[in-house]
DOTOR-755621 format. One line per field, with one value per residue (C-alpha): x, y, z; chain; residue number from 1. Coordinates in nm, 4 decimals. Each point is the difference from the previous one (the first is absolute). Last residue first. Layout:
px: c(X	...) .
py: c(Y	...) .
pz: c(Z	...) .
unit: c(A	...) .
pos: c(NUM	...) .
This chain:
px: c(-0.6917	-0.1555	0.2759	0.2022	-0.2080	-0.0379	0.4223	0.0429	-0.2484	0.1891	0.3268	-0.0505	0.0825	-0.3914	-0.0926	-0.3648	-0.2596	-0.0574	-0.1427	0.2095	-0.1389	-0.3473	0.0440	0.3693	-0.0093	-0.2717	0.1358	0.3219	-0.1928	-0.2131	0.3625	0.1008	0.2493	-0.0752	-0.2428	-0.1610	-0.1148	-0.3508	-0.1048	0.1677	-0.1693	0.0884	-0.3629	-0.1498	0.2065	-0.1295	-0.1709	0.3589	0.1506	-0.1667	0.1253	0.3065	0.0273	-0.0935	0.2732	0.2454	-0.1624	0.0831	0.3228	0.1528	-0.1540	0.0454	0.3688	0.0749	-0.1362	0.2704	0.2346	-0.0738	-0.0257	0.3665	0.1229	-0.3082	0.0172	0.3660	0.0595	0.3181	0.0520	0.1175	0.0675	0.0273	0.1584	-0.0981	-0.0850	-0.2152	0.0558	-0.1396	0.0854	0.1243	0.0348	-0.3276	-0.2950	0.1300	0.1245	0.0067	0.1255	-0.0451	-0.3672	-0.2416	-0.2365	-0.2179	0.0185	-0.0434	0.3492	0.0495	-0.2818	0.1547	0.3135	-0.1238	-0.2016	0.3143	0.2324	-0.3161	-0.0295	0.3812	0.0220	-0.3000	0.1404	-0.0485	-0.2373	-0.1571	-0.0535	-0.1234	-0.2452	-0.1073	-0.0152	0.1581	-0.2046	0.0849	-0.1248	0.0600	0.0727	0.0235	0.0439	-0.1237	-0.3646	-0.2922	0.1259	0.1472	-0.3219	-0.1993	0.2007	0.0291	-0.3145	0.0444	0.3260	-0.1562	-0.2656	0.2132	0.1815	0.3501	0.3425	0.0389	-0.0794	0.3001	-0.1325	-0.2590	-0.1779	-0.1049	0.0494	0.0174	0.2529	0.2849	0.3318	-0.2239	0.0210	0.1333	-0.1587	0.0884	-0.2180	0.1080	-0.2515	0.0520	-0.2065	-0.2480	0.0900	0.2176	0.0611	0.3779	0.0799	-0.3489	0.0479	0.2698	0.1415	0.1301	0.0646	0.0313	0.2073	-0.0108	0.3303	-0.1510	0.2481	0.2763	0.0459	0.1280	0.1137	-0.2413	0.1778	0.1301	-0.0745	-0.2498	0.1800	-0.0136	0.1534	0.1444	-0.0601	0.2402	-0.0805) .
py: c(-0.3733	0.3407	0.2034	-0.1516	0.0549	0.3517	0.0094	-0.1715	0.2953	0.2845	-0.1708	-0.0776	-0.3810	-0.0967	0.2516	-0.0177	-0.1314	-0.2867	0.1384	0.1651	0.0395	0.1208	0.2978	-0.0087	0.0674	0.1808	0.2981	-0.0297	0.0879	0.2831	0.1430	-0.0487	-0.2013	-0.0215	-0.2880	0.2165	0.2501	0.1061	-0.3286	-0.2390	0.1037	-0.3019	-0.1925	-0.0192	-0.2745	-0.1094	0.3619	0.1233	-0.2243	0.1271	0.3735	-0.1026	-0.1508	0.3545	0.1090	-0.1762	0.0561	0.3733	-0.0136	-0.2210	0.1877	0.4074	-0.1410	-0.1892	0.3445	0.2011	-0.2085	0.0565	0.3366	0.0001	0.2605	-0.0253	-0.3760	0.0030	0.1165	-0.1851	-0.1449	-0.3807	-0.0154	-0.3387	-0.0525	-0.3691	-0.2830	0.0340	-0.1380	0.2466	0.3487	0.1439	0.3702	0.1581	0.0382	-0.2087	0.0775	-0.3171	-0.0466	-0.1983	-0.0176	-0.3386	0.0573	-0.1485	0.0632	-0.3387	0.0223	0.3318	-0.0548	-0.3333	0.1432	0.2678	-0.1934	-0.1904	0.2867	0.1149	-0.3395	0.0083	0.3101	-0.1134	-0.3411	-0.3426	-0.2097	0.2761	0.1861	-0.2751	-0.0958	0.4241	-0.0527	0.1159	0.1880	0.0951	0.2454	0.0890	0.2894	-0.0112	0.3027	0.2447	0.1549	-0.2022	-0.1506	0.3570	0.1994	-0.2922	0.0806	0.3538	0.0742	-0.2696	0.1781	0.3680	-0.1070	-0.1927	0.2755	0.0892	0.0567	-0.3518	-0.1243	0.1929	0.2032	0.0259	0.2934	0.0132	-0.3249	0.0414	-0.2242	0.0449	-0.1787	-0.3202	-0.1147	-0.3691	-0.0794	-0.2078	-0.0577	-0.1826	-0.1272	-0.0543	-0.2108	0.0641	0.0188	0.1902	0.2505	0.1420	-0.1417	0.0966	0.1498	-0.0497	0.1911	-0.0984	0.2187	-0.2206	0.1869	-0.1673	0.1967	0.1944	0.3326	-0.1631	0.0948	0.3272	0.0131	0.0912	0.2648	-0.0423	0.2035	-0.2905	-0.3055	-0.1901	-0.3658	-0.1945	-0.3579	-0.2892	-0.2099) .
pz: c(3.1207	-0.0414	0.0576	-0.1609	-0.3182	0.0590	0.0007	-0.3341	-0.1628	0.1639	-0.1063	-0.3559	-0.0798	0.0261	-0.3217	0.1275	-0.3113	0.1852	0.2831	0.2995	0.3881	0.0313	0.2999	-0.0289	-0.3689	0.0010	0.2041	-0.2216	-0.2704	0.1563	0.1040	-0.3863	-0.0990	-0.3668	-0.1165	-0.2071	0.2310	-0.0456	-0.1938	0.1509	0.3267	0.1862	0.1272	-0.3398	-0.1097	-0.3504	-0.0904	0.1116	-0.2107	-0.2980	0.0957	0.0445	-0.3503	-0.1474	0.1799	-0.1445	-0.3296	0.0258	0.1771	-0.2408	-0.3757	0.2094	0.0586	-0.4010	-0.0913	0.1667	-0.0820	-0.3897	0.0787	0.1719	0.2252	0.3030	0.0140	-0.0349	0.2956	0.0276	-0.3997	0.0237	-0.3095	-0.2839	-0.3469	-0.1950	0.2137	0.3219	0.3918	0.2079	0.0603	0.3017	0.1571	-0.0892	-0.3298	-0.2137	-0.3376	-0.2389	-0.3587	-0.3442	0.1476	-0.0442	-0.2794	0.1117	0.3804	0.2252	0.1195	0.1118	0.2510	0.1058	0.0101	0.2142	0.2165	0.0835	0.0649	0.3185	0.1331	-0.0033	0.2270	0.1876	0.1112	-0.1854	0.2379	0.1221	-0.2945	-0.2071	0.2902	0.0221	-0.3851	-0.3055	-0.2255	-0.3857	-0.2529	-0.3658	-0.2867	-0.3191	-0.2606	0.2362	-0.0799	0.0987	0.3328	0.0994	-0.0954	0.2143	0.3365	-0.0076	0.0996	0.2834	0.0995	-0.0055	0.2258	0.2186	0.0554	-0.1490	0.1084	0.0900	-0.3506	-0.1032	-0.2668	-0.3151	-0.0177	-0.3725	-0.1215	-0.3674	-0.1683	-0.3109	0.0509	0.0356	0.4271	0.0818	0.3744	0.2670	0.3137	0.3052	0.3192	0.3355	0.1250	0.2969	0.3741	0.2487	-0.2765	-0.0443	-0.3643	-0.1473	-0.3303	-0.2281	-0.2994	-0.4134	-0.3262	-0.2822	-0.2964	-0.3305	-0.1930	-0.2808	0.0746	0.1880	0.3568	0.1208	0.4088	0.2539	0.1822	0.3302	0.3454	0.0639	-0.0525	-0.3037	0.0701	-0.3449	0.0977	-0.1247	-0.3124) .
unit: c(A	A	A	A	A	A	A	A	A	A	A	A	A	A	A	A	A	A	A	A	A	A	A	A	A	A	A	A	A	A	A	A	A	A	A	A	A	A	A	A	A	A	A	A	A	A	A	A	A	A	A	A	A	A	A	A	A	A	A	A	A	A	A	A	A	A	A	A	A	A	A	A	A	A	A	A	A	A	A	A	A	A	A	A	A	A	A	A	A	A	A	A	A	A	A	A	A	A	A	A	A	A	A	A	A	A	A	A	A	A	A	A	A	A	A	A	A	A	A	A	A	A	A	A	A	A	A	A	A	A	A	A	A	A	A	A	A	A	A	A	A	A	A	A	A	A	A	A	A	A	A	A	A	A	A	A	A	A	A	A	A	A	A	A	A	A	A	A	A	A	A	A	A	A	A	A	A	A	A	A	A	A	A	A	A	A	A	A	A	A	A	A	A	A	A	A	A	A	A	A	A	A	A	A	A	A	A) .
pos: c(207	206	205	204	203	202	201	200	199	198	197	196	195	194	193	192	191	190	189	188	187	186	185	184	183	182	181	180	179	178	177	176	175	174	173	172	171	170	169	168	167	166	165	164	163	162	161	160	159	158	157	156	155	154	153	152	151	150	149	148	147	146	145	144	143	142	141	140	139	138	137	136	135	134	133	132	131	130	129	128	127	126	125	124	123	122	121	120	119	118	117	116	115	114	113	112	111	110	109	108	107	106	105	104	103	102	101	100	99	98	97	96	95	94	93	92	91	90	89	88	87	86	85	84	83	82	81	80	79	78	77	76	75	74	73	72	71	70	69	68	67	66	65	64	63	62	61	60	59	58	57	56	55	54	53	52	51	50	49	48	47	46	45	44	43	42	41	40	39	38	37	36	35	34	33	32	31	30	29	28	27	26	25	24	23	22	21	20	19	18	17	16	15	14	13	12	11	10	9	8	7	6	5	4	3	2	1) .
């Protein structure tokens, strides 16, 4: 079934009351290192999650205090990672569809119809949207952004106790000028995406 793109000047259009909606984001498609990870969440018509928005609009207060009401209250919800080795050997862009699917797939019950935060969706039967900005249109987006970025960075923070000498922990894996100091001082570790740029270049320059 072909995609049916929302772009931001559009309306959402009217889906069937009852129809099993699975919102669905991304975190971590630009960091040097770390997975990135999918979330996909099926909200009830009635919730209470006072404050909930596009993950990136919030701070990681708000997101972690988010992160539990979500998990309790939508329908189903679930998480994937794909990682740096995944990404290199596939590319970001289907790194990213991948997670997706694989966080679409382990819902129970699986959705009758996908909106996904962006441009693309991955592979899904039944209706699917690309919404642009979807994160900050669609609750159940919304969630499925504050579930990804959330756990994603809870992961950074265990790597960082792993390699100490990066910063995980302040900048995620982001390209950060503290980042890119470490880089060249220590070179890449296994968690380094190796296909990025910034990350390839460190390791030519170290032989």
């Amino acid at each position: 079934m072909s995609i049916l793109v929302i772009r931001p000047e559009q309306a959402l259009p009217e889906l069937d009351a009852g129809l099993r909606i699975a919102g669905v984001d991304e975190a971590g498609r630009g960091p040097l290192a770390g997975p990135v990870v999918a979330a996909a969440v099926i909200l009830p018509d009635q919730y209470h999650l006072p404050g909930l928005n596009d993950s990136k609009k919030l701070d990681a207060d708000q997101r972690e205090a988010l992160f539990e009401p979500i998990c309790q209250q939508a329908t189903a919800w679930a998480i994937a990672e794909v990682d740096a080795q995944q990404i290199d050997r596939l590319n970001i862009f289907q790194a990213t569809l991948q997670a997706m699917f694989q966080a679409l797939n382990r819902l129970a019950p699986k959705p009758e119809a996908i909106l996904v935060d962006g441009k693309h969706c991955p592979p899904w039967p039944g209706l699917r949207m690309a919404v642009i900005q979807g994160d900050g249109r669609v609750p159940a987006i919304s969630a499925a952004s504050v579930l990804a970025k959330v756990h994603r960075d809870r992961l950074l923070q265990q790597l960082d106790g792993q390699y100490p000498q990066y910063g995980f922990a302040r900048h995620k894996g982001y390209p950060t000028r503290a980042h890119l100091e470490a880089l060249r001082e220590h070179g890449p570790c296994p968690v380094h995406r190796m296909s990025y740029r910034p990350v390839r270049e460190a390791m030519e320059q170290r032989g």
